[in-house]
RODRENGU-673673 format. One record per residue (C-alpha): x, y, z; residue number from 0; chain. Coordinates in steps of 0.1 Angstrom, whole numbers, plus 5000, padded with zeros to 4 digits. Each point is the difference from the previous one (the first is absolute). Last residue first. Example, Ala and Ser with C-alpha at 12.3 -4.5 7.8 and 13.67 -1.06 7.14 Angstrom:
2
+------+------+------+-----+--------+
!    x !    y !    z ! num ! cadena !
+------+------+------+-----+--------+
! 5137 ! 4989 ! 5071 !   1 !      A !
! 4986 ! 4966 ! 5007 !   0 !      A !
+------+------+------+-----+--------+
END
This chain:
192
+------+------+------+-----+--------+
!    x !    y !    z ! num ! cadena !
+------+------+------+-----+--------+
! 0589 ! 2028 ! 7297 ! 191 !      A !
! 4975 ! 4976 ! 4982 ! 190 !      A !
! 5025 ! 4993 ! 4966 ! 189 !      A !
! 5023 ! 4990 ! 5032 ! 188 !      A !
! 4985 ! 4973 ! 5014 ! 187 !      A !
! 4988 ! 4988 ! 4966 ! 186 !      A !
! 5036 ! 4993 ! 4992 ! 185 !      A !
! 5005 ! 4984 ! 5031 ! 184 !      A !
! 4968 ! 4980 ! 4997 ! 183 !      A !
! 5012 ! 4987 ! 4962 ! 182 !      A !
! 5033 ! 4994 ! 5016 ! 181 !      A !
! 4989 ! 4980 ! 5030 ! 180 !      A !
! 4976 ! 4981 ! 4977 ! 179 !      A !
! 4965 ! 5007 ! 5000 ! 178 !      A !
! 4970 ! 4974 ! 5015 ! 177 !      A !
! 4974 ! 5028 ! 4994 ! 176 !      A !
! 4982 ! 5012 ! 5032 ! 175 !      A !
! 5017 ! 5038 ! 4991 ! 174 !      A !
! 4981 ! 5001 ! 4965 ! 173 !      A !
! 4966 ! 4995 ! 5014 ! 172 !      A !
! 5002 ! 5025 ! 5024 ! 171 !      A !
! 5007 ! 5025 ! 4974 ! 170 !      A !
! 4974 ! 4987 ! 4976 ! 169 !      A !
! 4976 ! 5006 ! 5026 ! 168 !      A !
! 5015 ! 5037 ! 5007 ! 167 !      A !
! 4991 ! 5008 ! 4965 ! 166 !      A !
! 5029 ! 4994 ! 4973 ! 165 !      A !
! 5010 ! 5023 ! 4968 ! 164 !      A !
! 5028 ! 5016 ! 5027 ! 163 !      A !
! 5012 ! 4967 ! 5008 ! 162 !      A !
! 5011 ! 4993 ! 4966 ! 161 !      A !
! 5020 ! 5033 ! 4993 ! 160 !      A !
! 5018 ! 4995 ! 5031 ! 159 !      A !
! 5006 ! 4965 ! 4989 ! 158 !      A !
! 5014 ! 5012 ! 4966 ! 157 !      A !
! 5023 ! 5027 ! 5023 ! 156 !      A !
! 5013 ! 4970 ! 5016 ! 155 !      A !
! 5009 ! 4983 ! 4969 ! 154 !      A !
! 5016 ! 5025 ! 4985 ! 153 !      A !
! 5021 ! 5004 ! 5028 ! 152 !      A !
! 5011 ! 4964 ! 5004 ! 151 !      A !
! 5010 ! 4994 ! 4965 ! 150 !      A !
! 4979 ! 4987 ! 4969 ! 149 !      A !
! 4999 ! 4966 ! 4992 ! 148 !      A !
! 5010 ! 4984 ! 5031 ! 147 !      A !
! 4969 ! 5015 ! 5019 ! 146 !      A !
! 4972 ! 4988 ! 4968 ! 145 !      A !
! 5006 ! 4962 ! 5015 ! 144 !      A !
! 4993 ! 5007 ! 5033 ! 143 !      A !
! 4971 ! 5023 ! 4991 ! 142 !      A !
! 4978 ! 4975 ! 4976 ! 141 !      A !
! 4981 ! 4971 ! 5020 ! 140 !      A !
! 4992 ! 5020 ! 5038 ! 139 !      A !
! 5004 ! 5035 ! 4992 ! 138 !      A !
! 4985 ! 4999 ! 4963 ! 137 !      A !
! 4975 ! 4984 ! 5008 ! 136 !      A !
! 4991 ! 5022 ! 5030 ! 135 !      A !
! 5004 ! 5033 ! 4976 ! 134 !      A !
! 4975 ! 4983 ! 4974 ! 133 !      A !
! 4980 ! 4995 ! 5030 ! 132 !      A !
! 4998 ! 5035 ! 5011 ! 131 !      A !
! 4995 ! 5014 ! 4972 ! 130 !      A !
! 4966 ! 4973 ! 4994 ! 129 !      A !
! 4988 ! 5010 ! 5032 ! 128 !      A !
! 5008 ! 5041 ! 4996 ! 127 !      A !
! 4980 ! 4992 ! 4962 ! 126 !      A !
! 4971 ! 4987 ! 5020 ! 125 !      A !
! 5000 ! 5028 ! 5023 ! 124 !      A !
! 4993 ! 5026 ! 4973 ! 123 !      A !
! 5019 ! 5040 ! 5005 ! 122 !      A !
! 5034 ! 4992 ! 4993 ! 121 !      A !
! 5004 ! 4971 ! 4976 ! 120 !      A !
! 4967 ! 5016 ! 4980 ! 119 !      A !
! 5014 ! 4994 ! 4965 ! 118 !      A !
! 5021 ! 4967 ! 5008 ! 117 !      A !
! 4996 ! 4987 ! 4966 ! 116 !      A !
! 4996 ! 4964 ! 5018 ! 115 !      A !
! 4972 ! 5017 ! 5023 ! 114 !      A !
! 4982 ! 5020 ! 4974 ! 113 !      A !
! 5001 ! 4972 ! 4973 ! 112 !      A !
! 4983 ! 4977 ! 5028 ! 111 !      A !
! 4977 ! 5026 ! 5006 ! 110 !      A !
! 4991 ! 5004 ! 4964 ! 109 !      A !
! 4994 ! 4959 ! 4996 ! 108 !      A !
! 4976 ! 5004 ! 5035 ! 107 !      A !
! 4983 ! 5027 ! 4985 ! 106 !      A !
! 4994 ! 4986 ! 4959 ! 105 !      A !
! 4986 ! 4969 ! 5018 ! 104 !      A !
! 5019 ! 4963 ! 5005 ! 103 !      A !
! 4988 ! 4973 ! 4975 ! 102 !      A !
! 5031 ! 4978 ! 4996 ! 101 !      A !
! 5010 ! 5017 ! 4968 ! 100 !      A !
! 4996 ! 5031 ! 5010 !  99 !      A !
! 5026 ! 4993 ! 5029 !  98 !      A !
! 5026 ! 4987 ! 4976 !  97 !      A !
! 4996 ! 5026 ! 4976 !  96 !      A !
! 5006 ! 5028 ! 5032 !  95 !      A !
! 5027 ! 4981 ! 5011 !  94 !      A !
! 5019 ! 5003 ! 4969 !  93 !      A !
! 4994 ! 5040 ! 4996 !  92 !      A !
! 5005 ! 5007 ! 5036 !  91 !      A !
! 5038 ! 4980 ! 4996 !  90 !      A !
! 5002 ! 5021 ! 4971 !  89 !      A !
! 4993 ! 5035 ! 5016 !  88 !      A !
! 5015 ! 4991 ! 5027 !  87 !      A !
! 5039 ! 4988 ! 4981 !  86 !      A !
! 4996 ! 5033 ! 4979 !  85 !      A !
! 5002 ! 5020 ! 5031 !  84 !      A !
! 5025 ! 4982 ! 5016 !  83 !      A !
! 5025 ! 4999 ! 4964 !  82 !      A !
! 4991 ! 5042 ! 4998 !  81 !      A !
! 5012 ! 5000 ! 5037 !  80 !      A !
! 5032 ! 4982 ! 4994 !  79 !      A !
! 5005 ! 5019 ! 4969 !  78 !      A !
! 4996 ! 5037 ! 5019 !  77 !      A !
! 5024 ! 4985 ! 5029 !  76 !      A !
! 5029 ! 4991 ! 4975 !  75 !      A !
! 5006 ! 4968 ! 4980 !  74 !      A !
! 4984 ! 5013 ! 4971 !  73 !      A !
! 4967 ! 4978 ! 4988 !  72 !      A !
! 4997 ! 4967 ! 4982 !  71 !      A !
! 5027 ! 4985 ! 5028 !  70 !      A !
! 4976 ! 4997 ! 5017 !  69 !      A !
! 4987 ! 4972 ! 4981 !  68 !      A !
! 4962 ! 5004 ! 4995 !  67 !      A !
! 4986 ! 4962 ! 4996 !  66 !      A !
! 5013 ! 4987 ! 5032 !  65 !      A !
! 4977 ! 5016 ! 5024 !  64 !      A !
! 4975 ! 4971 ! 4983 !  63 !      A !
! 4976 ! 5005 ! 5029 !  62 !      A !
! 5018 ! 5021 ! 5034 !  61 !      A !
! 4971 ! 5015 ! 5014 !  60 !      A !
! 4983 ! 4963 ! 4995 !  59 !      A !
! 4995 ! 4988 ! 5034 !  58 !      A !
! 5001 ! 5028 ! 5018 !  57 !      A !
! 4972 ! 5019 ! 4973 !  56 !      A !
! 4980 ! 4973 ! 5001 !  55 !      A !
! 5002 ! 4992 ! 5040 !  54 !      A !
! 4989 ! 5039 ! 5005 !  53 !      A !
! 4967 ! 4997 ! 4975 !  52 !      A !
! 4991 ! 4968 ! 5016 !  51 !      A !
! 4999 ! 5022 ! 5036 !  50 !      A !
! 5026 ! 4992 ! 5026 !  49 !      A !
! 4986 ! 4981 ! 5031 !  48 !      A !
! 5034 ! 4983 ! 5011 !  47 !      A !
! 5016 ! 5034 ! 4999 !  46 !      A !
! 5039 ! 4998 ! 5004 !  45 !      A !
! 5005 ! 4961 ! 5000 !  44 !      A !
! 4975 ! 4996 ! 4971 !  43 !      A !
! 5021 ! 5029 ! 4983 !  42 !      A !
! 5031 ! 4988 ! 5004 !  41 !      A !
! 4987 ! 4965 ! 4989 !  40 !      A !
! 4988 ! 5013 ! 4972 !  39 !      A !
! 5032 ! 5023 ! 4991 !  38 !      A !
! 5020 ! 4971 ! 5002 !  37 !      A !
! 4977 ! 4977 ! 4970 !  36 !      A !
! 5003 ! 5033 ! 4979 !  35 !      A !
! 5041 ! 5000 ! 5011 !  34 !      A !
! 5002 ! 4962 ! 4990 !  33 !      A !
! 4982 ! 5003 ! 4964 !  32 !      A !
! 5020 ! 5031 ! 4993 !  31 !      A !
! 5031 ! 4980 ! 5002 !  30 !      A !
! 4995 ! 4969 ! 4985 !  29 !      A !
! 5016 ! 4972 ! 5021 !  28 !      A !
! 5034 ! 4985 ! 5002 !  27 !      A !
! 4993 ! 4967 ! 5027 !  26 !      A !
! 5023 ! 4995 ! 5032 !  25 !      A !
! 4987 ! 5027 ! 5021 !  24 !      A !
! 4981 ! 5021 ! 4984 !  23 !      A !
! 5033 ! 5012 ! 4970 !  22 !      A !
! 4980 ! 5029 ! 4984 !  21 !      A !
! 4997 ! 5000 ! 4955 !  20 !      A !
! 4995 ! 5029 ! 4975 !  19 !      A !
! 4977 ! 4982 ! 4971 !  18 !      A !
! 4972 ! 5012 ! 5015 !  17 !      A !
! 4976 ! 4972 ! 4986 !  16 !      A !
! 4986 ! 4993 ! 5034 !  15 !      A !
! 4990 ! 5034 ! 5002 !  14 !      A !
! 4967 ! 4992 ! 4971 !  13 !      A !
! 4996 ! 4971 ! 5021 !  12 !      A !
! 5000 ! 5011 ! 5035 !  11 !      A !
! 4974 ! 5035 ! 4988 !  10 !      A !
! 4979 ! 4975 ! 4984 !   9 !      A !
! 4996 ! 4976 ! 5030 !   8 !      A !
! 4998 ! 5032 ! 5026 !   7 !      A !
! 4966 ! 5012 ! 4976 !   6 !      A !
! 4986 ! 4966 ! 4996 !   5 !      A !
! 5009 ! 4995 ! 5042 !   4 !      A !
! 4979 ! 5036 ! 4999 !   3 !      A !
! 4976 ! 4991 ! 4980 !   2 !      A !
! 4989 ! 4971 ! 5026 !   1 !      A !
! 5007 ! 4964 ! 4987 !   0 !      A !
+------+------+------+-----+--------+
END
């Protein structure tokens, strides 16, 4: 098996224990697991020649998320950004064990850290990929649940906010997903 299956293999079965569950289609599954195992195939469809480095960190961006609660930090902006931060710096932490432990080199473990920390999300093409799939995920498998939730004009101004962090690639990408007439309506009008 190639480090990277090793790699893919650790990062399922350490999110397989996400004790937050998805209904996928008729089966109740582990929640991080699923949206690791998403992100891959976002990014295979988006890039089918991604670097190693880019499949770790879309893969496992999201390891163990359930171990800081949000509700650890106040429920304002400041606290949601403190939880984010917090959140990279642990998932880097976890994947950079796992990668040392398969044998990859001190460059390739920092460059993973860099991408899932999102240090360099404006200036380093690798972090626009990953952005961009982490915005396609959660278009096609998360935004028709998240629009009940929180009100029509919240919701538009998050999409605003969403296709601003995408290249014109990930822009594309976004309008050839199979959306529902009131996820495209609402994304109609986040665009004008």
């Amino acid at each position: 098996m190639s480090k990277l299956l090793s790699v893919f293999d650790r990062i399922d079965e350490i999110n397989s224990e996400d004790p937050n569950k998805i209904k996928v289609g008729d089966k109740e599954e582990a929640k991080e697991l699923i949206y690791g195992q998403r992100m891959t195939e976002m990014l295979k469809f988006y890039n089918e020649e991604s670097s190693e480095v880019l499949q770790i960190a879309a893969r496992g961006q999201h390891i163990k998320r359930w171990m800081i609660s949000r509700d650890e930090f106040s429920m304002d902006r400041k606290g949601y950004l403190k939880w984010r931060t917090q959140l990279k710096l642990k998932h880097a932490e976890i994947l950079s064990e796992i990668m040392q432990g398969e044998g990859y080199g001190a460059d390739e473990i920092e460059r993973v850290a860099t991408l899932v920390t999102k240090k360099k999300l404006k200036t380093d093409d690798e972090s626009k990929e990953l952005e961009d799939v982490v915005c396609l995920v959660f278009l096609k498998y998360y935004f028709g649940e998240f629009i009940p939730k929180h009100g029509e004009e919240k919701v538009i101004d998050i999409v605003r906010k969403t296709w601003g962090k995408m290249t014109a690639k990930g822009h594309e990408l976004a309008l050839q997903l199979p959306l529902t007439d009131e996820e495209t309506s609402i994304v109609q009008k986040a665009l004008n």
